[in-house]
N, C-alpha and C positions, 0 to 999 in steps of 0.2 A: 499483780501486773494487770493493767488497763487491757485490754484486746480490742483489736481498732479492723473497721473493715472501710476498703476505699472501694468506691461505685464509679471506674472509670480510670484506665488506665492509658491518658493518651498525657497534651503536657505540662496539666497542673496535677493529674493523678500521680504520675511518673516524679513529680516535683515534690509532692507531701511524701513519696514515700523515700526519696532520697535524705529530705531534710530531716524525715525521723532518725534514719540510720546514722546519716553524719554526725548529725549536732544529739543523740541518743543521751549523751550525758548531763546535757546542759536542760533538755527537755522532758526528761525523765523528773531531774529537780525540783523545777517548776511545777511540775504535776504531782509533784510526792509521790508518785511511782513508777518505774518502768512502763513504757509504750511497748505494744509488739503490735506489728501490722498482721493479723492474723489472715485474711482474705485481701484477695483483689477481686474484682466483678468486672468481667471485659468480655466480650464475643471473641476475640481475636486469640489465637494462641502468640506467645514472645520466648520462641527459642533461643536458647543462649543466655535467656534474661532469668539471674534469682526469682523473678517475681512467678515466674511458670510455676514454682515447687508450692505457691498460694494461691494459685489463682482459681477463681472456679468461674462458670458461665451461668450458674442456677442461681439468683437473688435469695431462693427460698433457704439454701445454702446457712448464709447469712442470717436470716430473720428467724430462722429456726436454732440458732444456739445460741445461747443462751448468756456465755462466755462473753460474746462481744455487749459491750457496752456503748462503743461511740462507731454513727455510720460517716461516712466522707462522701458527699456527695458532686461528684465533679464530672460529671456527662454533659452536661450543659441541654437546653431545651426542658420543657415543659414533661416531654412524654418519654419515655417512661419513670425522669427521675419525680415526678410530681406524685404518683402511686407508689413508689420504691421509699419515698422520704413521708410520706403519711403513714403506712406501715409500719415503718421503723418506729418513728413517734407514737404510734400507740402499743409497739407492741412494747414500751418502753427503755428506748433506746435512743440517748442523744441524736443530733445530725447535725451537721459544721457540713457548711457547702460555698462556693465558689459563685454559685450561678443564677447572675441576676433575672434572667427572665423568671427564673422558678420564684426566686423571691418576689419577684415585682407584681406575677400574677396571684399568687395564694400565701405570701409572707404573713397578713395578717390570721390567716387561720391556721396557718402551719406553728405560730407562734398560740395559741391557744390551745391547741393541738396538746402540743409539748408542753402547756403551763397545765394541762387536766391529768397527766400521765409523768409528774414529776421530770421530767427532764429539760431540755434546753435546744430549742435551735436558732442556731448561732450561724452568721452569714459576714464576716466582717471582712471578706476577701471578694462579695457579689460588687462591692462599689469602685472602691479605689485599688484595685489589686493589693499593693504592698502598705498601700498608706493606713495610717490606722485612722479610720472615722466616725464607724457605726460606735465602739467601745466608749470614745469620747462622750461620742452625742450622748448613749444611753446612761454612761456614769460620769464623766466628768464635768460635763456644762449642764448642770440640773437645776444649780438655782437660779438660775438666768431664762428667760422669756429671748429664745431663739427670736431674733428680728429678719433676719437673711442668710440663704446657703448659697451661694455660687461657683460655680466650680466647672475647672476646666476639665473632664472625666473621660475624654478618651486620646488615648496617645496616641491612636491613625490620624487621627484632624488634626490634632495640634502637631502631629508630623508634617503633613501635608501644607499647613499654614505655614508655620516656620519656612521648611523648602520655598515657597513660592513667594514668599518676604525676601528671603535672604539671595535667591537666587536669581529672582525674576523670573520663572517658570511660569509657563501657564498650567489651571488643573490639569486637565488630562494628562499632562508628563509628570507633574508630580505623582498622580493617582500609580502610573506606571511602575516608576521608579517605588513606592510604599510595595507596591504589589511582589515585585524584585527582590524586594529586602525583608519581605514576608511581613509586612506591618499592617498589610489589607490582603482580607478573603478575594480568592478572585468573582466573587460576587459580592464588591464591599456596601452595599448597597446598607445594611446596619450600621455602620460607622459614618457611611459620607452623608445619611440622610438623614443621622442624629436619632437615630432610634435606639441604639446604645447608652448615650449620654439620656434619652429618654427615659428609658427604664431607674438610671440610676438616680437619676434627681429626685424622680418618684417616690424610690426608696427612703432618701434621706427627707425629703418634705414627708413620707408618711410618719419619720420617728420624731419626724423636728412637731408635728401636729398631735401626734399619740392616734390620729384616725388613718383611713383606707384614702390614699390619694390613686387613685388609677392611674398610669401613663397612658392612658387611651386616651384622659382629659386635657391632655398637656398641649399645648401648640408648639409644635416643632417644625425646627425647619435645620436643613442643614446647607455643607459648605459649596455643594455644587454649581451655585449660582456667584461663585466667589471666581472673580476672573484676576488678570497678570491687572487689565486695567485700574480695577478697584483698588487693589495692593498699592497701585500707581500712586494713586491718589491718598490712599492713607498713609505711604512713604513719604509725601510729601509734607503730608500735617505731623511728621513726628511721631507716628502712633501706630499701630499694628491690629491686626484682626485675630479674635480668637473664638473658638466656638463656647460660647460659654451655656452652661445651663444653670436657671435661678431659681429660687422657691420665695417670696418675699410674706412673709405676715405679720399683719396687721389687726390685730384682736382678733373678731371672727371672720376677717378678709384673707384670704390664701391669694395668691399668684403665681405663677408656673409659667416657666416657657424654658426652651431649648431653641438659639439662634444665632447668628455669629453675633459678633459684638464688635466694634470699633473701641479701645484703650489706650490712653496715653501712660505715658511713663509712670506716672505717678498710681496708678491704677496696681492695688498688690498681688494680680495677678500675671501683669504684664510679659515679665521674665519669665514665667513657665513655658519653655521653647519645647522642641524636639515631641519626644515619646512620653515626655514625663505629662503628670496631672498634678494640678492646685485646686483647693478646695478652701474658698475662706467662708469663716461662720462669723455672722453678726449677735451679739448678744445684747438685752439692755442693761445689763451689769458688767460685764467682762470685755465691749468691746467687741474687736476684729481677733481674730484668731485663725494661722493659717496654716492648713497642713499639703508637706509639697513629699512629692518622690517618684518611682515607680511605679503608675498605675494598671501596669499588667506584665508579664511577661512571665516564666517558668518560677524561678525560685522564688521571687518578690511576691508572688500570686499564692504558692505552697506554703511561704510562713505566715503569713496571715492566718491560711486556712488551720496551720499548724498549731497557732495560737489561741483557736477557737478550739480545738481540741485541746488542748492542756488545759483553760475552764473548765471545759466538761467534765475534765475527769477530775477537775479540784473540786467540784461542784455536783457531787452523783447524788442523785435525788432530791437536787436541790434547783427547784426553776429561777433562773435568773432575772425575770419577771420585766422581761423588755417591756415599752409601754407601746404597744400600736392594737387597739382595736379595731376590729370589723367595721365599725360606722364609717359610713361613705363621708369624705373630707370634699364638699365644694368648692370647686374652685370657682373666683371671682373671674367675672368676663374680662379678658385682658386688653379689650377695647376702651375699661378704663384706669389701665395702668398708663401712669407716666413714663414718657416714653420722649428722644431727640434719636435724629436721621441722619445717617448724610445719602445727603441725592446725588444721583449721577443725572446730569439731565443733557439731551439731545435737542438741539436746535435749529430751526430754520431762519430764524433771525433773531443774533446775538442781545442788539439790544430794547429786544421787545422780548425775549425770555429773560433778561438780568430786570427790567421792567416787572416785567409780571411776577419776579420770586420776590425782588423788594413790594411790591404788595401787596402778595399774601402771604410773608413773613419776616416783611421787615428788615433791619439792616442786617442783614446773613453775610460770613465769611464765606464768599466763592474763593475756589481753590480751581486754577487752571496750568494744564503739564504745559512743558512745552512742545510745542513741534504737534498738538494734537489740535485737532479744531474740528468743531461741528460739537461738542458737548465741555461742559465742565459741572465741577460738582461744588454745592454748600452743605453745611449743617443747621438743619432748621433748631427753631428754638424746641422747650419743650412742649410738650401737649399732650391727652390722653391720646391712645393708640388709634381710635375710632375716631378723633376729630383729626387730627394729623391727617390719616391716609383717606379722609374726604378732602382735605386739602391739596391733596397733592394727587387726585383726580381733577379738580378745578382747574389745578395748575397744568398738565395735561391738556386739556380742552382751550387750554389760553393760546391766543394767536401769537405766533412766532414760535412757539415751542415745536419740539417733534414729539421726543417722548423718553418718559422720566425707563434708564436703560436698568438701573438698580437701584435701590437702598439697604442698606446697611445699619443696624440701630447703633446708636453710642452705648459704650456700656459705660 
């Protein structure tokens, strides 16, 4: 019998240890042997709750017996599970964890870690909650030269987008309403400014590269500059906003960013509405390839983590030999990634701004609402990122303009 201890009992701890019990049979199989959750690690006591008769508050608890074999690591942050899951790992004990900042900031040594001391840590619920992705990338798309990751990774923005598409909402009431429905912290400040979706891109460009991609490197931007107007305007071209985050490489060219995106229909991420997340991978053998579903929430978030536990315990003393080294992964200045716009522009006089955009870019489809005046918006052609936005500086400083009120990149 495998002995399993979980590090966190709030509602992905609560989650792994439900779907051990429920589905016990089905998961016991797959593992070639019974599961027993032998510990929980929590501060808090949970009267009335089975899991009180496991629960301990001391880590050392845990790392001192011997019995358990796999930790679960679901506290989420850096401190204290980043010492409680190095521990574990040397003191030779798998770890299957949930939480991407842990991975995002010491993934690559935490997986070194675990390749020196025979075991395995396994994180394939830190990205997509439910969806399976890290597994793929690491076993299944192997012979194929990854070309691009894009992926739609967190389901509070693509709540929030969806709501103010479909309903014409301005953010702020969307923000509200997510908050209501428990879909944003009420400091959602990691999800609306893409620092969530940050972390995970990271992740997945650091396996898609086998090197250290930092999310410190990444240019991020999130959705709070996304107004009911903008929506306006992409309702009218047929096409929708989504916050997308991309990894694109290029032999020894990386690229990285986290930013909404403007998509038409035809684009395979388009449909991914509501709370869910999509994830397409470009290969140069294999294609597009796309994985959609639950990117967080209670049980979709525990089978994952669930499933990295059943490895482990098929796999005891056996490193599963993810490929991400420690060497720092450069990313390419995104000033010379290709890159189209669409501009929202303010004006003082219509047609010495429609003037000045057909000069410095040519015949552009302007897109104007009705009933709205003093601005309308075009989509410029392409350009690298750093000549673009000196362009539309110039344009700016052009007479008759006011000023350029947002952009938007196409995706």
């Amino acid at each position: 019998m495998a002995k399993i201890a979980v590090l966190g009992y709030g509602t992905v701890g609560s989650g792994v240890v439900e779907v051990i019990k429920t589905n016990s049979a089905v998961v016991s199989k797959k593992a070639g042997e019974p599961l027993e959750v032998k510990y929980v690690l929590d501060l808090r006591e949970f009267p009335g709750d089975p899991v009180q008769d496991i629960l301990t508050h001391d880590f050392n608890d845990i790392l001192g017996d011997d019995e358990v074999s796999v930790v679960v690591e679901v506290m989420g942050g850096t401190k204290p599970a980043y010492e409680f899951v190095k521990k574990s790992l040397e003191k030779g004990k798998s770890v299957c964890t949930s939480n991407k900042a842990l991975v995002a900031a010491h993934g690559s040594e935490l997986l070194r870690i675990a390749k020196e001391n025979g075991v395995n840590f396994l994180f394939e619920a830190s990205v997509g909650g439910g969806i399976p992705i890290i597994r793929p990338l690491n076993r299944s798309i192997t012979s194929d030269n990854i070309q691009e990751i894009t992926g739609i990774l967190n389901g509070t923005t693509n709540y929030m987008l969806t709501k103010m598409a479909d309903e014409g909402l301005e953010y702020d009431d969307v923000l509200k309403d997510a908050q209501a429905r428990g879909y944003a912290e009420r400091d959602p400040s990691a999800d609306v400014e893409g620092w969530d979706t940050c972390r995970k891109i990271a992740i997945l460009a650091s396996i898609a590269t086998g090197k250290e991609v930092s999310f410190e490197d990444i240019p991020t931007e999130g959705i709070t500059k996304i107004s009911k107007r903008d929506m306006d305007y992409v309702k009218k071209m047929g096409m929708s906003i989504k916050l997308f985050a991309t990894a694109k490489l290029d032999g020894d060219k990386v690229w990285a960013r986290v930013a909404p995106a403007v998509v038409g229909k035809e684009h395979p991420l388009s449909f991914v509405s509501d709370v869910f997340n999509g994830i397409l991978v470009k290969g140069d053998m294999l294609g597009d390839v796309m994985f959609y579903g639950a990117g967080a929430g209670k049980l979709p978030t525990a089978s994952a983590v669930v499933s990295d536990i059943v490895d482990a315990v098929r796999n005891k003393n056996v490193n599963l030999g993810l490929s991400w080294s420690e060497d720092k992964q450069k990313l390419s200045d995104i000033n010379t990634m290709q890159v189209s716009k669409l501009v929202r522009l303010a004006y003082n006089d219509k047609a010495k701004a429609l003037f000045a955009v057909k000069t410095g870019f040519g015949d552009c489809d302007i897109i104007e609402l009705d009933n709205v005046k003093g601005e309308f918006a075009f989509v410029t052609p392409v350009y690298t990122e750093g000549s673009l936005n000196k362009k539309l500086v110039e344009l700016e400083n052009t007479d008759g303009v006011g000023e350029i009120i947002n952009t938007v990149r196409m995706g």
